[in-house]
N, C-alpha and C positions, 0 to 999 in steps of 0.2 A: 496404522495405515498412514498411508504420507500420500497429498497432495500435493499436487505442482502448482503454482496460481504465478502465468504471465503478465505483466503490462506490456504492451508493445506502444509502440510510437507513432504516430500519423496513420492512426486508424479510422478517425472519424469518418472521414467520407467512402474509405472502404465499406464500411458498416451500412452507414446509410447506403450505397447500393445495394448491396444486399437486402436490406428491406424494401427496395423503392421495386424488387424483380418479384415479391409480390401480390398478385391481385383477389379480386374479389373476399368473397366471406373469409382467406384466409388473411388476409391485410387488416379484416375489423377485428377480427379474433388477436393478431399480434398486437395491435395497438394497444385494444382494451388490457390485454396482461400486459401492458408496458407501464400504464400508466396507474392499473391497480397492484402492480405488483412495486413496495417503495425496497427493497433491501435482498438481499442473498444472504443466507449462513451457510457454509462451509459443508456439503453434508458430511455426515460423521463427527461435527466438532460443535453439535449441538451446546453442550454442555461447558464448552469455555476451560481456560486456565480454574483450576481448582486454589490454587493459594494467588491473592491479593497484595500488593498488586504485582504483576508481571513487570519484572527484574529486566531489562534489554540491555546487552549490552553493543553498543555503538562503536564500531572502529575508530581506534584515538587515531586512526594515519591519516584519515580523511581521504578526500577522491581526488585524484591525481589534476583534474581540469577545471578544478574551483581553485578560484584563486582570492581565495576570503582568510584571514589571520590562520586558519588549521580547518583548512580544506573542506568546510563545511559543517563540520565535529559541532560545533556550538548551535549554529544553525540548525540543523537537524534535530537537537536535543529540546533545545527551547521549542519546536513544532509540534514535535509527538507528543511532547510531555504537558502541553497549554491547557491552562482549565478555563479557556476561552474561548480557544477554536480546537483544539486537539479533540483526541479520544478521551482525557478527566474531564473535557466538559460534558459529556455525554455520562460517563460512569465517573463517579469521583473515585479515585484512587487506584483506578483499574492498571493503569501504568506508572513505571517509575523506570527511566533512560537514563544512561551515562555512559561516558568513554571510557573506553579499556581494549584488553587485551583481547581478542574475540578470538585467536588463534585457525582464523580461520574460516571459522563457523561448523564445527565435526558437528556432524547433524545424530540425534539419536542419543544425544548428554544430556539433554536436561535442562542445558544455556540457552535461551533465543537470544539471538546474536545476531545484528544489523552489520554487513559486509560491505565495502567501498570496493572491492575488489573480486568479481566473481563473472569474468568473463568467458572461463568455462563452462559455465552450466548458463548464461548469459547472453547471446551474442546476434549478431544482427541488429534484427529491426527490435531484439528485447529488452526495453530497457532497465527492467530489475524481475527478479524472479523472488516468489518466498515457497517455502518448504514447510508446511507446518507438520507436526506428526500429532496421530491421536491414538488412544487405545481404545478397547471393545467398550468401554463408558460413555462413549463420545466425547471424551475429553480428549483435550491437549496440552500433551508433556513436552511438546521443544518446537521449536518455529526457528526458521534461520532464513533471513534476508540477504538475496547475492544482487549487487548490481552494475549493470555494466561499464567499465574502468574505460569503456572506449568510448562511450555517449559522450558527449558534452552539455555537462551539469553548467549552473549558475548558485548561486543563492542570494537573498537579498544583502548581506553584507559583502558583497562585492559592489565596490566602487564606479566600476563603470557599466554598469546595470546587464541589462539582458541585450545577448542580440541572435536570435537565432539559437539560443541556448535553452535549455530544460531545465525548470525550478525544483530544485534537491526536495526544497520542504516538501513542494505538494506533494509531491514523489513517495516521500519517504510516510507521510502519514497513511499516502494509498495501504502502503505497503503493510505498517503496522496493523494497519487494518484486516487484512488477511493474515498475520499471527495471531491476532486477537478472535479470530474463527468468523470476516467474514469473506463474503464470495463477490463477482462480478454481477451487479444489478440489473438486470435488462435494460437497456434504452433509458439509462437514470444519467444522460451526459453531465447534470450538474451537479451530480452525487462525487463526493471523494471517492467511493468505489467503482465509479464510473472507468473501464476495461483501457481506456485509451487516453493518451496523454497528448501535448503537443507542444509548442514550443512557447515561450514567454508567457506560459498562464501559468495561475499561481491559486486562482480561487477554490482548487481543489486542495488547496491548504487547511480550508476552515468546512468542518463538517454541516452538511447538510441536513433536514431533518430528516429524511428518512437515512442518513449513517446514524445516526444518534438513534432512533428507534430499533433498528437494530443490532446495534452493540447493547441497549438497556434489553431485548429478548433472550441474550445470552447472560448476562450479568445482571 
């Protein structure tokens, strides 16, 4: 089974209208599961990557609109891969990133593979898509991250800082996070899985606790 799992961009305040439209006992009723409910898992991908840790392999080309030593490439590795703020501070050894040849990203092999370039399955207001596949175990055999080569990315080793640009790290660890099997959190805006991104934040870099609870329900 393969899931599709969106970020879109400058959604915050769409969202919030949507809840602001509505009222009475069905507004306490969303609130209440906003605020007891702290995480999503995937459904179907209960059961997580089976071998330890999960292999990513990160486009050496980097993203076309970072303008950092290689495009990003480093930057993105040292995020996902942090036993500080990443997904290993949460599960130790759950992940291990590095750059290579991702050819792509052929979905259905067996590689999860992190994509600088995938504005085909990508486009608009999306600013990165992941693809995870799972079998009737509830596991998951391949995950493939596409994102879009037309956004304008930043990272923090870029020099003349942010301006109206989109932070690759946060970006990219949302992302691993839905290869790693999980889902969009309701109303968790300060969660790293939180559905929506925006422009010069970065705090969705470093996991929340309710990401770390559950990425430790899967692993």
């Amino acid at each position: 089974m393969t899931m599709i799992v969106i970020r879109r961009r400058n959604g915050m305040s769409r969202k919030i209208r949507k809840i602001s439209l509505l009222m009475g006992s069905s507004l306490l009723v969303l609130v209440m599961g906003v605020f007891l409910t702290g995480f999503a898992v995937i459904p179907g991908a209960e059961n997580g990557w089976q071998n330890l840790p999960v292999h990513l392999v990160i486009d050496q080309n980097g993203h076309p609109t970072i303008d950092d030593p290689d495009g990003g490439v480093t930057a993105v590795m040292n995020a996902v891969n942090s036993r500080s703020t990443g997904w290993n501070s949460a599960v130790r050894g759950v992940l291990a990133a590095a750059p290579g040849n991702t050819g792509g990203g052929r979905q259905g092999d067996g590689i999860p593979t992190l994509n600088f370039s995938g504005a085909r399955v990508c486009s608009g207001g999306c600013v990165a898509v992941t693809f995870p596949l799972t079998n009737n175990r509830s596991e998951i055999i391949d995950a493939d991250i596409y994102v879009n080569d037309r956004v304008n990315f930043t990272s923090k080793a870029e020099k003349d800082g942010c301006t109206a640009e989109i932070y690759i790290e946060a970006t990219m660890v949302h992302e691993v996070g839905h290869a790693l099997g999980l889902a969009h959190p309701p109303g968790k805006f300060w969660a790293t899985m939180y559905a929506y991104v925006a422009p010069c934040i970065d705090y969705q870099e470093t996991l929340s606790r309710d990401d770390r609870r559950g990425l430790q329900t899967i692993y």
